[in-house]
C-alpha angles and dihedrals in degrees: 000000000000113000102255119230138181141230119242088205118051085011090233117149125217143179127216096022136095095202130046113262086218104032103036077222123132112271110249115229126218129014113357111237095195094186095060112029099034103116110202117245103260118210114278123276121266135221117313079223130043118230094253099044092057090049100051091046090043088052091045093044093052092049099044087055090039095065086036084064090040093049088049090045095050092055086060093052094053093048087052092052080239104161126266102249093059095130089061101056118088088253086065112043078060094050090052092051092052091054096045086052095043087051084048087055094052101031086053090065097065085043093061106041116112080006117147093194094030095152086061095046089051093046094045091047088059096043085053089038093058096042094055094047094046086052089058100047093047091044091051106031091025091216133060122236123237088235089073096062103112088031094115088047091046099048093040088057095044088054097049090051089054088045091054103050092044090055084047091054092035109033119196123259113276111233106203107179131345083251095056100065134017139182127230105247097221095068087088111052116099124275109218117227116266090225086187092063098041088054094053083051097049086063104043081063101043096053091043088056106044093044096051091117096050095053092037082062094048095053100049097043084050081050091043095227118133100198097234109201097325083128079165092056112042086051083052101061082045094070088037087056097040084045092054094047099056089048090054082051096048095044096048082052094051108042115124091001124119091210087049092145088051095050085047099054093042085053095050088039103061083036081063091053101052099047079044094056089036084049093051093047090047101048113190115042143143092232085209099194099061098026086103088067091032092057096046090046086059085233090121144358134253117279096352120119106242125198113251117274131195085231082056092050097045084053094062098039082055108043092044090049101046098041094039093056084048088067096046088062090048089047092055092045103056087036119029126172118297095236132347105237091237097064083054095049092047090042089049090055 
C-alpha cells in the first residue's frame, strides 16, 4: 500500500501522489506537527497579466498585423496601376476599417485568453483601438470622414468577438475553493530597478541607434545591393535596424528581471535622452533612423536635413521607450529569473 503523506498547507492527507491535489505543494512524509510545519492559505492568484499590460500589447499586435495587411494591399494596388492616393479616397477609408477590424478580430483573441473577463478586455481594446485610429486621421487629414460613423461600435464588436474565441480556446483558470489554490505573498512586493543592467541597456541602444548608417552599409555591401534610388527603402531599413537594436537593449536590461518592461523602458528612455541631446548639439540632420516616421508623419522630407524640433524630439523619447520596454518584456520572458526567494524559502521549510 502507498506510504500515505500529508499537506502543510490544507492539512489533507493522500496516498499514491508527491504534490498536494488542492495546494500544488510537496507532500510531507512521517507524523504531521501541525504547530510547526502548518503553513497559513494565502489570497488567490491574480491575473498572469495586468489589465494594462493586455491592452497595450493587444493595441500594438492589431496594428502590427494591420499595416502588414496594408503593406500586402498596397503591392496590389501597384500591380493594378490603381492610383497612389488610394487610401484617401472613401474606398479606401472603408478598406482601412475592414483591415483594422479584421486585425481586432485577430489581436482579441490573444486579449482574452486565461481572461477571466474576456468579453470587457476585447471591448475596451476596440474602443482603444478606435480612438486611436479616429486621433490619427483627424491629426493627419484634419477632418473625419462620414464613412467612420459606426467605427467604435465596429471595432468594439470585433474585439469582443476575438476576446471571446481566445477564452474559449484558453479558458481561465477555475478557482474551486479559497483552499484549492494560493498565491505566494511575496509576488507583489516591489521589485527595486537594477540600474547596472539598464545602463547596459541604455547603451546597447545608444550605440545601435546612432550606428544605424554604418551597419545599414555593411549589410548591403555583404548582400551586394547598392540601393539605387529606393530612398523609401533604405530609410526603411533604417527604422528595421535602429528597431532591432532597442529591443536588443531592452531585453539585455530586462533579462532575469520581474520588472523586465520597466528596466527596458528606463533603459530606452535614457537612450532617448542621449540621441535627443546628440541631435540638439548636432542641428540639421537626416535622423536616419526615424526619418521613415518622420516622413509619413509629413515632418520632413525625404532625404533633406530638418532643424530639430521638439515634435522630433517627442518622437524619439516615444518610440525608445515604448519599444525598449517591449524588449524587456521579451528579455523576462526568454530568461526569467532562476527562482523567486519565496519558493526557497517554502521549500526550505
Amino acid at each position: 500500500m502507498p506510504m500515505e503523506r500529508y499537506c502543510r498547507r490544507c492539512r489533507g492527507r493522500f496516498r499514491g501522489c508527491m504534490l498536494c491535489p488542492k495546494c500544488g505543494l510537496q507532500l510531507q512524509d512521517g507524523k504531521p506537527d501541525w504547530g510547526e510545519h502548518e503553513l497559513p492559505p494565502l489570497a488567490p492568484p491574480k491575473e498572469v497579466l495586468p489589465w494594462g499590460g493586455r491592452l497595450l500589447l493587444g493595441i500594438l499586435l492589431a496594428q502590427g498585423v494591420y499595416f502588414s495587411f496594408r503593406f500586402l494591399a498596397n503591392v496590389w494596388l501597384f500591380a493594378v496601376d490603381e492610383a497612389p492616393g488610394f487610401w484617401r479616397t472613401e474606398d479606401g477609408k472603408i478598406v482601412r476599417q475592414v483591415l483594422e477590424a479584421t486585425s481586432l478580430l485577430f489581436a482579441g483573441i490573444f486579449v482574452g485568453a486565461g481572461h477571466s473577463l474576456a468579453w470587457l478586455s476585447g471591448i475596451l481594446l476596440g474602443m482603444l483601438s478606435s480612438a486611436l485610429s479616429l486621433g490619427i486621421e483627424w491629426w493627419t487629414e484634419h477632418a473625419l470622414s462620414p464613412s467612420i460613423a459606426a467605427q467604435p461600435l465596429l471595432y468594439s464588436v470585433m474585439g469582443f468577438l476575438g476576446a471571446c474565441i481566445g477564452s474559449v480556446i484558453w479558458r481561465p483558470l477555475f478557482i474551486p475553493s479559497p483552499q484549492a489554490v494560493h498565491h505566494v505573498s511575496e509576488t507583489s512586493e516591489r521589485v527595486p530597478i537594477f540600474w547596472p543592467r539598464v545602463l547596459l541597456g541604455m547603451f546597447v541602444i545608444f550605440c545601435a541607434v546612432m550606428g544605424v548608417l554604418p551597419i545599414r552599409g555593411v549589410l548591403f555591401k555583404l548582400g551586394g545591393y547598392t540601393g539605387g534610388n529606393a530612398a523609401g527603402s533604405m530609410t526603411f531599413v533604417s527604422l528595421q535596424l535602429a528597431m532591432l537594436g532597442i529591443l536588443a537593449g531592452g531585453a539585455i536590461a530586462g533579462a532575469t528581471r520581474k520588472n523586465g518592461m520597466i528596466q527596458g523602458a528606463c533603459a530606452g528612455g535614457l537612450s532617448g535622452v542621449l540621441v535627443v541631446a546628440v541631435y540638439l548639439l548636432l542641428q540639421n540632420q537626416e535622423y536616419a533612423p526615424y526619418q521613415f516616421l518622420l516622413v509619413q508623419l509629413d515632418w520632413m522630407a525625404q532625404g533633406q536635413k530638418t532643424p530639430f524640433h521638439y515634435r522630433i524630439g517627442g518622437l524619439i523619447l516615444v518610440v525608445n521607450t515604448v519599444v525598449g520596454a517591449i524588449g524587456g518584456g521579451i528579455g523576462a520572458g526568454l530568461i526569467p529569473p532562476a527562482k523567486p526567494s519565496s519558493i526557497r524559502r517554502i521549500s526550505a521549510d
